[in-house]
N, C-alpha and C positions, 0 to 999 in steps of 0.2 A: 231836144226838149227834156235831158236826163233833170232840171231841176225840178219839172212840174210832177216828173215823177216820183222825186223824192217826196213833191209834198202827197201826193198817194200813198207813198211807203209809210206817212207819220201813222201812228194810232190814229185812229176814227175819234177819239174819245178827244184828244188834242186839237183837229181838226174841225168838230162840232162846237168844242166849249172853245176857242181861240182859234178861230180861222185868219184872221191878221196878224194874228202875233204870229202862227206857225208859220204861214205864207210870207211874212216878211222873213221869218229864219233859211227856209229854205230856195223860196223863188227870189222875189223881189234883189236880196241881197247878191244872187249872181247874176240875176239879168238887169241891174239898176242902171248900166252904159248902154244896154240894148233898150230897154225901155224909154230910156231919154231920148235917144238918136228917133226912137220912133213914134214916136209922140203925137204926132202929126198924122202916121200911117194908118186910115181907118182900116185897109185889106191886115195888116199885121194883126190888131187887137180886134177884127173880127175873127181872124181864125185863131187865135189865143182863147177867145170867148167861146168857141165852137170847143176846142181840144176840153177846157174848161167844163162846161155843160158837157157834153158826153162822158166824161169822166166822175162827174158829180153824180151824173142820173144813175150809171154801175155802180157807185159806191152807193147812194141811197138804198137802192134795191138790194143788194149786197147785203146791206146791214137793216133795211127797216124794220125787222124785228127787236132791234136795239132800241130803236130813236120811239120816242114819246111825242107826241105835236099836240100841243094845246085842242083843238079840234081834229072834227075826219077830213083829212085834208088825204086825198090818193099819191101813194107815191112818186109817179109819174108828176104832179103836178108839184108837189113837194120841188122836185127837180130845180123845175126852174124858179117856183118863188126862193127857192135858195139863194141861185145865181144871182138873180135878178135882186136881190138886197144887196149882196154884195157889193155887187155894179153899182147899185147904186151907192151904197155908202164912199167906196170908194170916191166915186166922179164927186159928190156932195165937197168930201174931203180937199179935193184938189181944187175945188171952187174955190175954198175958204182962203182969205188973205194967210192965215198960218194954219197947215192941216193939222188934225185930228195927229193922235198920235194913235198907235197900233190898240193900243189898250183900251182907249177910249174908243174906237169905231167895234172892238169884240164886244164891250159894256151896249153901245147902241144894236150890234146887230142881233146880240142876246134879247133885245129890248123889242125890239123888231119881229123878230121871229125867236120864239121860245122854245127850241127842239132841245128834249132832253136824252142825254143819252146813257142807257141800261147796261152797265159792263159790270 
């Protein structure tokens, strides 16, 4: 999983204001044959989703003294409506007859969820 961990290594600040752009530069782009081949595999992208959310929930907390949220929303709960935009934006994306490009789903998830971040 060295690439999910490069996208941990990005800056937070990268990672908050363009989570699809960053995530395509460093996931996406080396797992794009594994992701196809498994496509189909709920057990794989459940536990990608698992590695994913545990890994967001550390860095939230990590950093919440950074991040700005439109309302009080508890860190813990920040967590998952993170993910869970994500997730969805992504699955939305794959719906569509021709997806979303990267730029356009960070534009909607900014939109979505407005977390700002203090560096």
């Amino acid at each position: 999983m060295s690439s999910f961990q490069d996208y941990f290594a990005l800056d937070i600040k990268d990672r908050i204001n363009h989570p699809f752009q960053s995530g395509f530069d460093t996931v996406y782009m080396d797992m794009q044959l594994a992701l196809e081949k498994q496509k189909n595999d709920d057990t794989f992208f459940k536990t990608m989703a698992s590695f994913f959310l545990t890994e967001f929930q550390k860095d939230i907390e990590a950093n919440i003294d950074k991040l700005t949220v439109a309302s009080d929303i508890p860190p813990d709960l920040l967590t998952y409506i993170y993910a869970a935009n994500l997730g969805a934006i992504m699955y939305w994306s794959q719906q569509m007859t021709e997806p979303a490009d990267w730029a356009q789903m960070d534009t909607l998830f900014k939109a979505v969820l407005p977390v700002k971040i203090d560096l």
